[in-house]
C-alpha positions as CSV (number, residue, x, y, z in Angstrom):
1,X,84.7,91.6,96.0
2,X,81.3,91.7,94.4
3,X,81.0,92.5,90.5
4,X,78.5,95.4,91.9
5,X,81.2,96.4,94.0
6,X,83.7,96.4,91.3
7,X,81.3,98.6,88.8
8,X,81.0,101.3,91.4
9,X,84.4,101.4,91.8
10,X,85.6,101.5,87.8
11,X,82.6,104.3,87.6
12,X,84.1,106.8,90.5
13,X,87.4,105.8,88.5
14,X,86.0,107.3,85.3
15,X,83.7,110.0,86.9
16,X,87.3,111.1,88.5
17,X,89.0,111.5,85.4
18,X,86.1,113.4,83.3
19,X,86.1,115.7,86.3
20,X,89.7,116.4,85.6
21,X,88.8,116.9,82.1
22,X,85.8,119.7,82.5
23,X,82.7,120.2,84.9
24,X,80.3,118.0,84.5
25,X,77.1,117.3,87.0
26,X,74.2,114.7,86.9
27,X,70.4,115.8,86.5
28,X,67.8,112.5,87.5
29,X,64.9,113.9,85.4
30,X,61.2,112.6,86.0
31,X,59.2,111.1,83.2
32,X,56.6,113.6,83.2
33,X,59.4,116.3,82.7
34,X,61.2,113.8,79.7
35,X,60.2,116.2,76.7
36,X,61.6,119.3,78.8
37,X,64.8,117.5,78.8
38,X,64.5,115.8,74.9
39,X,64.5,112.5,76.7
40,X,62.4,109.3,76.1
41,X,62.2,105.8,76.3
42,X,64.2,105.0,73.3
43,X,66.7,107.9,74.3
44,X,66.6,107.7,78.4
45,X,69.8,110.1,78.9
46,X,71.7,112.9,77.0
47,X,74.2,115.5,77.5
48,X,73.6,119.0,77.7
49,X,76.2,122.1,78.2
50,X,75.1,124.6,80.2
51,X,77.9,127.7,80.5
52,X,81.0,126.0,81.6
53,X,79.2,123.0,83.1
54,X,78.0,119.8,81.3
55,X,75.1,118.5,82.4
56,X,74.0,114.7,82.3
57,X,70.3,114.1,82.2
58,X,69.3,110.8,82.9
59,X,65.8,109.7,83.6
60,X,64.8,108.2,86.8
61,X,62.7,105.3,86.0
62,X,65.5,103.0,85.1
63,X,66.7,100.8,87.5
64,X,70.1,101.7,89.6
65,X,72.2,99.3,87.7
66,X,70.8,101.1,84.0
67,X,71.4,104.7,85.6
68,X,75.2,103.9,86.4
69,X,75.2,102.4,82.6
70,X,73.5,105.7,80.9
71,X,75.9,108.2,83.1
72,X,78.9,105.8,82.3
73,X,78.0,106.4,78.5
74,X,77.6,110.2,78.6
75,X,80.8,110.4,80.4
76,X,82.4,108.5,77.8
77,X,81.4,111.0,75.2
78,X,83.3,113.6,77.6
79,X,85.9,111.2,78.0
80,X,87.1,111.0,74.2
81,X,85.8,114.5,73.6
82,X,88.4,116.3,76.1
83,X,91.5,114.0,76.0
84,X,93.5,114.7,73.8
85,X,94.0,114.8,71.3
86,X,89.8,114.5,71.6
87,X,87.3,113.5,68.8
88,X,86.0,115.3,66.4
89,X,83.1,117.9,66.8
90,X,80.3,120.1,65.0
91,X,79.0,122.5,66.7
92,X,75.0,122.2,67.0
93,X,74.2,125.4,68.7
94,X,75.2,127.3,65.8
95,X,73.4,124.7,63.5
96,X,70.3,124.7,65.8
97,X,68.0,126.3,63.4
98,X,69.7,125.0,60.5
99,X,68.5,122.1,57.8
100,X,71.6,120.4,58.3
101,X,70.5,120.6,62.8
102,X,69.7,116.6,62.7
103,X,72.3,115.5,60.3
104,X,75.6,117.1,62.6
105,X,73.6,115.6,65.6
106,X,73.7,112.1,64.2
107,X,77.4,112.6,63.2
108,X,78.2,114.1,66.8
109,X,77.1,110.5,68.3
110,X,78.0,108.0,65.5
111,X,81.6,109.3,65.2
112,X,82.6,108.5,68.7
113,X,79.7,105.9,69.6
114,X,81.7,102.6,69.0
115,X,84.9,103.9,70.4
116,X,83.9,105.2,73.4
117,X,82.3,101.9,74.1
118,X,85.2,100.3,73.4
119,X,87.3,102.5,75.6
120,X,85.0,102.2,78.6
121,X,85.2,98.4,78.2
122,X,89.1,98.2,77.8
123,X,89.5,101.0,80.2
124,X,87.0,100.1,83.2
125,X,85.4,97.0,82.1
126,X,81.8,98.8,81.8
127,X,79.6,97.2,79.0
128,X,77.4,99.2,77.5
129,X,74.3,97.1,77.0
130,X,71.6,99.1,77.3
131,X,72.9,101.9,75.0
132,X,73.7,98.7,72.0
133,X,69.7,97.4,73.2
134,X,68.0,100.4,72.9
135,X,69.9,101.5,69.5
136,X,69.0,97.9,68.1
137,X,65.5,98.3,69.2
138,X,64.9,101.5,67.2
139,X,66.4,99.9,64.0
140,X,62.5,99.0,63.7
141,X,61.2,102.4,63.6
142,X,63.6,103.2,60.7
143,X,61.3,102.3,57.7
144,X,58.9,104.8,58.6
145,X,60.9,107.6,59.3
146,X,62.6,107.2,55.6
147,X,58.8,106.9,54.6
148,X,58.2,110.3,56.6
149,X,61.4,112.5,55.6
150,X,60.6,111.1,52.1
151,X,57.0,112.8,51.9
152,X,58.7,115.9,53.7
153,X,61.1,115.8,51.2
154,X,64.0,116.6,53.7
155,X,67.4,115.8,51.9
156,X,69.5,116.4,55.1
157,X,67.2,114.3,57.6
158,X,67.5,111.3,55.2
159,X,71.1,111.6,55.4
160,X,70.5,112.0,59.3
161,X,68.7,108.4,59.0
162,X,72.0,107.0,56.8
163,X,74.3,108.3,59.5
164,X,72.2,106.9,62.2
165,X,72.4,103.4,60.3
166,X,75.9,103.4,60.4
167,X,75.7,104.2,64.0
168,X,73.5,100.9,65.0
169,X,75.9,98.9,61.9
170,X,79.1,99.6,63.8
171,X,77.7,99.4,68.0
172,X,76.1,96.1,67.0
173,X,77.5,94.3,63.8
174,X,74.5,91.7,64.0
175,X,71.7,94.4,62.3
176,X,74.2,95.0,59.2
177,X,72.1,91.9,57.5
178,X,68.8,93.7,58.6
179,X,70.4,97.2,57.7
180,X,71.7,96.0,53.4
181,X,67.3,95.6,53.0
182,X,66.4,98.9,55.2
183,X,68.5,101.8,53.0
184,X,67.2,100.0,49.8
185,X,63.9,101.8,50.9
186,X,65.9,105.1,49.9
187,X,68.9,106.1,47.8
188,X,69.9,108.7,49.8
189,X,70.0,106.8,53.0
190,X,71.9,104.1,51.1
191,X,74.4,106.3,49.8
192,X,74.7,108.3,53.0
193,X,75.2,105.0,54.5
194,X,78.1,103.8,52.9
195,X,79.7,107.3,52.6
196,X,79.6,107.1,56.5
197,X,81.2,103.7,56.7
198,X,84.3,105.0,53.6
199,X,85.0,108.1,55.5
200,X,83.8,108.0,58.9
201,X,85.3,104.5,60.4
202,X,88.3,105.9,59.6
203,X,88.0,108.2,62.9
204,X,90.0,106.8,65.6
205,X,91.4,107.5,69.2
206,X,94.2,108.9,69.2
207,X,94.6,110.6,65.7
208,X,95.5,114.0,65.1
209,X,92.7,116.9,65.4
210,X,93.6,117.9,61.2
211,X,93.2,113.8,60.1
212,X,89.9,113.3,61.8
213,X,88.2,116.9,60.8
214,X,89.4,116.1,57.2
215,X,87.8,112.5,56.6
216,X,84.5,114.6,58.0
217,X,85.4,117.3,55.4
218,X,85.5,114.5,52.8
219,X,82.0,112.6,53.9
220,X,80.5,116.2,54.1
221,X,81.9,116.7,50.4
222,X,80.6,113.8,49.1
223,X,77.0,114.7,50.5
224,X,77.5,118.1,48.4
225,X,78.1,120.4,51.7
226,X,80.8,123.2,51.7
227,X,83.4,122.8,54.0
228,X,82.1,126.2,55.8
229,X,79.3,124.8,57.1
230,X,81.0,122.4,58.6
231,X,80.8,124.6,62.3
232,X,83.6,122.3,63.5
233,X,84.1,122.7,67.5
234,X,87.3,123.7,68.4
């Protein structure tokens, strides 16, 4: 049997247990409609809820192989989200128009990022290499958009940028070198940074729903939040 072979049959494996889990269907969204979908290059695929149905918008420009790797990845994220005991959640709809929007978004993908790549390699022996290149990639845009928060003097999207850090630090353990010089650009991305690695690493598979909201109560804490505007999903 063919390693092709064997991916599509570990995917159809994992697409049937998400759909055990919740609804979920696949959108294969044209370039030209990418910003409709908040979709680009850097960021090809994303998950959106739509009533009771989760859509998984992927765009179609990427070759066959890269398409089964983006879906794989969203349906990881539904993967760990629904079994339980799940992962850990904030709730970005009621945040939308919120300060704090782009800083719950970034904790929404770096606390289960690394485990639900792990979980789809132990689990169905699906890498995730285009999700740990295109992460990497964008550790090169980072300087300016400290430089660019900084002039907008937006506290919460330069903790956003320290949680996104933490993100790339623990999918690809290689950047960390590259990472120590990038948050000296900014002490709040430095100490959001390493408040993301003491509290937020500590979120695993498996734990109890009350341990994993309280080491998020803690890093929020720490960044000076109160723990009602935490909007943690239930």
């Amino acid at each position: 049997m063919s390693k092709k072979t064997n991916n599509l049959i570990n995917i159809e494996q994992l697409r049937n247990d998400v759909s055990e889990l919740c609804k979920y269907e696949v959108l294969f969204i044209k370039k030209s409609d990418a910003l409709q979908y908040s979709l680009s290059t850097e960021s090809p695929a994303r998950l959106m809820k739509h009533g009771e149905v989760w859509q998984i918008a992927i765009l179609d420009y990427l070759t066959e192989a890269e398409k089964l790797e983006a879906e794989s990845h969203e349906l990881g994220h539904l993967l760990v989200f629904y079994r339980p005991p799940g992962t850990v959640s904030l709730d970005t709809y009621e945040m939308f128009d919120d300060p704090l929007s782009g800083l719950i978004g970034r904790l929404n993908n770096a606390i289960p990022h690394k485990l639900l790549i792990d979980e789809l390699k132990a689990l169905y022996n699906i890498g995730s290499d285009l999700h740990i290149k295109l992460i990497t990639e964008s550790l090169g845009n980072i300087p300016d958009m400290i430089e660019r928060e900084e002039k907008l003097g937006s506290k919460p999207y330069l903790q956003a940028i320290g949680v996104y850090l933490f993100d790339i630090a623990r999918t690809n353990p290689t950047t960390i070198n590259d990472i120590s010089q990038v948050i000296l650009q900014n002490r709040t991305v430095e100490t959001t940074y390493k408040l993301s690695h003491k509290y937020l690493s500590k979120v695993e598979l498996g734990q109890d729903m009350s341990t994993q909201r309280k080491n998020v109560s803690n890093f929020m804490e720490e960044l000076g939040y109160k723990e009602d505007e935490h909007y943690f999903l239930d």
